[in-house]
N, C-alpha and C positions, 0 to 999 in steps of 0.2 A: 526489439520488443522485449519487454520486462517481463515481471514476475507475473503479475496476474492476468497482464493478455495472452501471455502465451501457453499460460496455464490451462486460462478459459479456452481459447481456439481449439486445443488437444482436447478438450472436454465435449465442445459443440458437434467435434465434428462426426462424428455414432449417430446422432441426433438428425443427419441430413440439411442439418442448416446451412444455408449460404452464408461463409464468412467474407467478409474483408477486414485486414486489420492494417490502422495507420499509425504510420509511426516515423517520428524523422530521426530517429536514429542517430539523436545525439550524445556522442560516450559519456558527459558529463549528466544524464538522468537515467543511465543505467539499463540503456540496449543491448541486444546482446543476439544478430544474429544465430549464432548457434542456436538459440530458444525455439526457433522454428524451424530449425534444417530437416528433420522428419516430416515435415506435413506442408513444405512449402509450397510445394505443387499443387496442394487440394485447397490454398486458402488462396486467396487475393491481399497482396501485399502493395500498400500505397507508402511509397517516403515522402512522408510530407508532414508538414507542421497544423493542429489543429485551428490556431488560427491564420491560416493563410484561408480567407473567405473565397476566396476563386474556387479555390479544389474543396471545400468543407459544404459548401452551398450544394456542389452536383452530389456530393457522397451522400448527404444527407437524406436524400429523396430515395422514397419509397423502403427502407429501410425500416422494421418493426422496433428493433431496441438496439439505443447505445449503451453500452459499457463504457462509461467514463471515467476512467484509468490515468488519463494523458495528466501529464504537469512535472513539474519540478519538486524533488520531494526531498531533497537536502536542507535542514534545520542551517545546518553552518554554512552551506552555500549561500542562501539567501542572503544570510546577514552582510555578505562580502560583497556579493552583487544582486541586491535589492529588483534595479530594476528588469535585470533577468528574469525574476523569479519573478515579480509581478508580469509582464510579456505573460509567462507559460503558465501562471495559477491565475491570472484574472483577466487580461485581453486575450487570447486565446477562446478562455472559458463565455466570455459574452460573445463572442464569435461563432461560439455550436450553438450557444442557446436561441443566438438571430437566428440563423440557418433554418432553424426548427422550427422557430416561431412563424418561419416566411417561409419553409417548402414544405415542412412537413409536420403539423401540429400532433396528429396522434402519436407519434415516435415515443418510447419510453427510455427513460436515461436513468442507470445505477452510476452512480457518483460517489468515487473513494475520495474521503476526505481523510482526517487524519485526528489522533486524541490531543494532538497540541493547541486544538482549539482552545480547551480547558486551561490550558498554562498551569500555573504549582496549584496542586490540588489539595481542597480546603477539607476534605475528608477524604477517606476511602470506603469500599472503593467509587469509583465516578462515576456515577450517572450521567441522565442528560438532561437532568435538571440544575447543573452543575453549572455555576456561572462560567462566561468563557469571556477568557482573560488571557489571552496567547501573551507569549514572551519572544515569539522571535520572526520577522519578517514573514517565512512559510506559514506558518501559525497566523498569522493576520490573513491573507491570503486569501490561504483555505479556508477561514471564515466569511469570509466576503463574496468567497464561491458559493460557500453553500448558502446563501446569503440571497443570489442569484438565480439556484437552484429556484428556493422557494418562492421568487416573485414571479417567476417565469409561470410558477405552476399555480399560483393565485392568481395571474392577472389574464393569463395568456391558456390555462390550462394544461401548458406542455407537461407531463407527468413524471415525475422524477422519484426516487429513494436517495436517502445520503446514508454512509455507512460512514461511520467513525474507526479507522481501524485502527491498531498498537499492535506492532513487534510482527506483521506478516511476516512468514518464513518459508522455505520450498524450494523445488529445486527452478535454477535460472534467476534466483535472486541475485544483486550484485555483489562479489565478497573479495572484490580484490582492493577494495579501501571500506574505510568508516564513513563514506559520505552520507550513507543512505541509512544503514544501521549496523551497529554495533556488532549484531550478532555475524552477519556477513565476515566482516573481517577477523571475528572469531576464529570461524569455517577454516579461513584460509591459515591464519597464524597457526593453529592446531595441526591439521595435513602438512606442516610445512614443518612442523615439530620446534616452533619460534615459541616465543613467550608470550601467551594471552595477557595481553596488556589490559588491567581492572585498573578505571580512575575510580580513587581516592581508597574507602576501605571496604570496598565489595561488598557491603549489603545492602544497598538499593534495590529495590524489586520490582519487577517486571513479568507483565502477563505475556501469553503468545497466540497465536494462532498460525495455523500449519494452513496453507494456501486453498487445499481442500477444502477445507472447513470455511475459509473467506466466502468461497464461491459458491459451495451449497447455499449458505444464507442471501447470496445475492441470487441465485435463479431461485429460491424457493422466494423469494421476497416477487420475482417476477410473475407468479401465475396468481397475484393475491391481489384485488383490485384496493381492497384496506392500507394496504402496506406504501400506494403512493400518497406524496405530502410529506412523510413522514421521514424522522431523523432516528437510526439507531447506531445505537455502541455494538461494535465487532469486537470483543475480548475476551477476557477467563476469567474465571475465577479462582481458579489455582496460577499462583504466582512463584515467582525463583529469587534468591536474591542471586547478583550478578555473580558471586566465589560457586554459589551454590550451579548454575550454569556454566562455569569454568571446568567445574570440577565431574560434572556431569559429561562433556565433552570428553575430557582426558581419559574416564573412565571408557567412553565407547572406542576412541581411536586407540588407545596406548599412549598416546604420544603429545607432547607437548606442556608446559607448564605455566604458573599462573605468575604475573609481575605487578605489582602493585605500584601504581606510579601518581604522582599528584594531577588533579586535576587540571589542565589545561586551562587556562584563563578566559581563551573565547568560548570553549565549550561550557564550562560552570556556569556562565553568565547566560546561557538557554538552557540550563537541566531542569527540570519540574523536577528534580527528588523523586518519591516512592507512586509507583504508581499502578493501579490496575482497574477494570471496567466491570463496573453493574451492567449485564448485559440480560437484567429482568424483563426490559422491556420488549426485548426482539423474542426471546423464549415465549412471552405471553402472545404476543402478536399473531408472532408470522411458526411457532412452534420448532424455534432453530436452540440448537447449542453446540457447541466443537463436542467433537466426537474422538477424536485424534490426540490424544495423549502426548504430553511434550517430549517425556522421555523417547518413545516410539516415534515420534515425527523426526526429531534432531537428527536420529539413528539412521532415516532415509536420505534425509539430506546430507550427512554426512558421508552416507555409502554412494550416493550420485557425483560428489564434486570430486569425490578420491579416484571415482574413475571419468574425470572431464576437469582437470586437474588443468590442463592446457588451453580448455576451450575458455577459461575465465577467472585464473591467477593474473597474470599477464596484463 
């Protein structure tokens, strides 16, 4: 289980909700048993694959809302192995949507999509009036899902929200490579007192959100009948450039330093440049804004992996 299911599960369960949560637990999308070793007895854990329709068809039933979480969410994975990532961002994903549409029509489903929808952005910051023009397999995808999303809940009724998120963060995110994000392998370079490896001259900018903050807006998006249909941007409006985020690190750990190295060739070839999200719309809507200050969020995450250092360097 990842970042934000495992997140949300720890969150639900005060609440009395019956969880199950599904997950096949492949190391290459950033599982992470440990995420649920505190509370694994109080939830129902399935390992299974979202589109394997045998097992998604019975889960589906009778169930109030999904949290659609599941997929592949490596930019440079995609690009190496395309039809992988199609399988888990788009034949999987018409796979819950049948399900839904055939056992269980009222069901409500929040849907992480991702701001690569956008590709290089033609102003800042991005709205979601913003043309979408992905640049990289995942990015096509995730469009197609949410794509998806919306016919299902036009034709079919099923009722869905999509959230566009940039830069989630928290503890249980993946940090012992850059497949996922950047900042992860930040996490781990810094604790490890290696060199925070900046492509090209570290002033690209970049918004965040602290996982918290992710998930407030999506259960507050849940009790709002207005809010399904609807597509919002998850971002900030305070942004960092990347030295500016190096340096902030070093300053909470002590430890570790900054290396400026040339861009990677496959990676340059999917970077959107500077980027951060008009997140007007979800503020006016549904009355959400991050609350969690970067400075203050990094600081937690930082104090979590230093002492779980074992459970997810490795």
């Amino acid at each position: 289980m990842g970042l934000l299911g495992s997140n949300l599960a720890r969150l639900l369960l005060p609440t009395g909700a019956i969880i199950t949560v599904i997950d096949n637990f492949s190391p290459k999308y950033g599982a992470n048993k440990f995420n649920l070793h505190d509370i694994q007895n109080e939830i129902t854990t399935v390992i299974a694959d979202i589109g394997d329709a045998g097992i998604i068809n019975k889960l589906v039933c009778e169930v109030d809302y999904i949290f659609n979480f599941a997929g592949q969410s490596s930019h440079i994975y995609s690009m190496v192995n395309p039809l992988s990532d199609l399988d888990g961002n788009l034949r999987a994903q018409l796979t819950l949507l049948e399900a839904c549409r055939k056992f269980n029509p009222k069901v409500k489903i929040f849907f992480s999509s991702t701001r690569q929808v956008y590709g290089i952005p033609e102003q800042l910051p991005v709205d979601e009036n913003h043309k979408l023009a992905p640049i990289d397999i995942n990015g096509h995808h995730k469009l197609l899902a949410e794509e998806y999303h919306n016919l299902y809940y036009k034709h079919y009724g099923i009722r869905s929200v999509i959230f566009r998120l940039t830069n989630t963060y928290g503890p249980g995110m993946r940090v012992k490579d850059g497949l996922q994000n950047f900042l992860g392998l930040w996490i781990r370079q810094t604790l490890e007192n290696e060199a925070i490896q900046v492509f090209g001259d570290g002033k690209q900018i970049r918004d965040f959100n602290h996982v918290e903050d992710v998930l407030d807006a999506i259960l507050t998006s849940a009790s709002m009948a207005t809010a399904y249909g609807q597509t919002y941007n998850l971002g900030n409006d305070t942004f960092y450039t990347l030295t500016e985020i190096a340096e902030l690190m070093i300053t909470i750990t002590g430890t570790g330093r900054i290396e400026y190295i040339p861009f990677p060739k496959h990676r340059k070839a999917i970077d959107i440049g500077n980027y951060y999200a008009n997140t007007r719309k979800i503020k006016q809507k549904i009355q959400w804004e991050p609350h969690l200050k970067f400075p203050e969020g990094l600081e937690k995450v930082l104090s979590f992996y230093k002492k779980n250092q074992n459970q997810y360097f490795s």
